[in-house]
N, C-alpha and C positions, 0 to 999 in steps of 0.2 A: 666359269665358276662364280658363284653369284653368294653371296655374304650376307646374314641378314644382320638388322641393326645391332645388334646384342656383338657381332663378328664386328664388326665395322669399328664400335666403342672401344672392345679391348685392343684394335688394331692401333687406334688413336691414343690410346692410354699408355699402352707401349711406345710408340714411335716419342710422346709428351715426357715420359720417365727416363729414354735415353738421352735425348735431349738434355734433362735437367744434370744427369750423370756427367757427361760432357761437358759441360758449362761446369760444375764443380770441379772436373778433373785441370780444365785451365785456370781456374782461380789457383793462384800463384800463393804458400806458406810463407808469410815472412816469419822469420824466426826474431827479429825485433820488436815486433807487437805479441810474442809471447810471454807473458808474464810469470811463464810455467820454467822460462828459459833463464840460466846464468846471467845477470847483468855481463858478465864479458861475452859470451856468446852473441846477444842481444845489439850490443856496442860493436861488435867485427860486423857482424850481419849488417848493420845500420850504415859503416862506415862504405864496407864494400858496395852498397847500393846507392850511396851519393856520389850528385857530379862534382866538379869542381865549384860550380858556381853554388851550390847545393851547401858546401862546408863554408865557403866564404859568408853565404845569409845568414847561416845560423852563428857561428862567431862575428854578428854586426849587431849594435844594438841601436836605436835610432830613436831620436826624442819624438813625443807622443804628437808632437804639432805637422809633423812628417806623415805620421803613420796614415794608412790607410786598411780596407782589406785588399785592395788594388796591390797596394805595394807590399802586404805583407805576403801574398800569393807569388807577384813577380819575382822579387830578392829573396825569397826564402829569407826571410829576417827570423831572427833568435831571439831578439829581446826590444822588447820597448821602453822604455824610461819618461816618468814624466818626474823633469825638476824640480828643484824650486818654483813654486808659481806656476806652473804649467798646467791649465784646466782645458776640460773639453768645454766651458761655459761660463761664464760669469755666472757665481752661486749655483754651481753643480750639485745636484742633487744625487744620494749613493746610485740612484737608478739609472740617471745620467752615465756616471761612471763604468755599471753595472754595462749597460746599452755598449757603451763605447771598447772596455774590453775585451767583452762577447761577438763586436762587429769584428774587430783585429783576427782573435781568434776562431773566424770561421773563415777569413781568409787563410789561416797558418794550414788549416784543419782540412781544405781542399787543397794544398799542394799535393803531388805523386806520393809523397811518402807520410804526408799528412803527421807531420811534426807539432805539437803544439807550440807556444813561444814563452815565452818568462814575460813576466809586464813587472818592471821595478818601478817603485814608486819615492821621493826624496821625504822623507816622511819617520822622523824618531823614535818623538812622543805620542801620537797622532797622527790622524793625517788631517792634516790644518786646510788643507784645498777643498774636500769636502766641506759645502756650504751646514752650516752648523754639529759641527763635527766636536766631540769630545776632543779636548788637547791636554794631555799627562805634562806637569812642572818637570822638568829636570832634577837629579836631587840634590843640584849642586845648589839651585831658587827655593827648592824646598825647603833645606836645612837654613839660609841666611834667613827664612819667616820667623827659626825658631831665638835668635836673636835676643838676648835682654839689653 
């Protein structure tokens, strides 16, 4: 039985469209990346899908001079902190900053469950570690300006 080209294309087309069917059918629904879903539904779904070492990263927070994306991929880490004082540079500029966040969080963002992380920063009035950074007075400094 002999096909001509026109036979041959739709036979290709088909066999290409089952395929893609397939491949969809194993992509796995997480119901914690649905935003459509109850936050408690979202949170059981989440929880039942981590391992132990899984809930241990995400309840660790680790200061910024630790962090890597190496390590935020390995530990599944939850949180970063940078303290007092704690730069990615001498006169860090927001881009710097900017850079170095976004590096953490594309390790968080390639784990299995692809969790982002929190990045806390020690920081009140301003954030005084950014190299020329606006820094808001207190209003307990404010109010002794106004002094007679």
């Amino acid at each position: 039985m002999r096909f001509n080209k026109m036979g041959k294309f739709s036979i290709l087309l088909m066999m290409v469209m089952m395929w893609c069917l397939a491949s969809m059918a194993e992509a796995e629904y997480m119901l914690y990346k649905d935003p459509k879903q109850a936050q408690s539904v979202r949170i059981n779904d989440l929880m039942k899908r981590m391992t132990l070492e899984e809930k241990i990263g995400q309840m660790t927070q680790i200061e910024r001079s630790v962090a890597s994306k190496e390590v935020m991929k390995k530990y599944f880490i939850g949180s970063v902190l940078s303290g007092g004082g704690s730069v990615p540079s001498k006169q860090a500029t927001p881009e710097t900053w900017i850079n170095m966040v976004n590096d953490f969080q594309t390790g968080s963002l390639s784990t299995r469950l692809g969790i982002p992380y929190i990045y806390g920063i020690d920081a009140v009035h301003g954030h005084n570690n950014v190299y020329n950074a606006t820094i808001f007075p207190h209003n307990v400094g404010l109010g002794v300006t106004r002094q007679v």
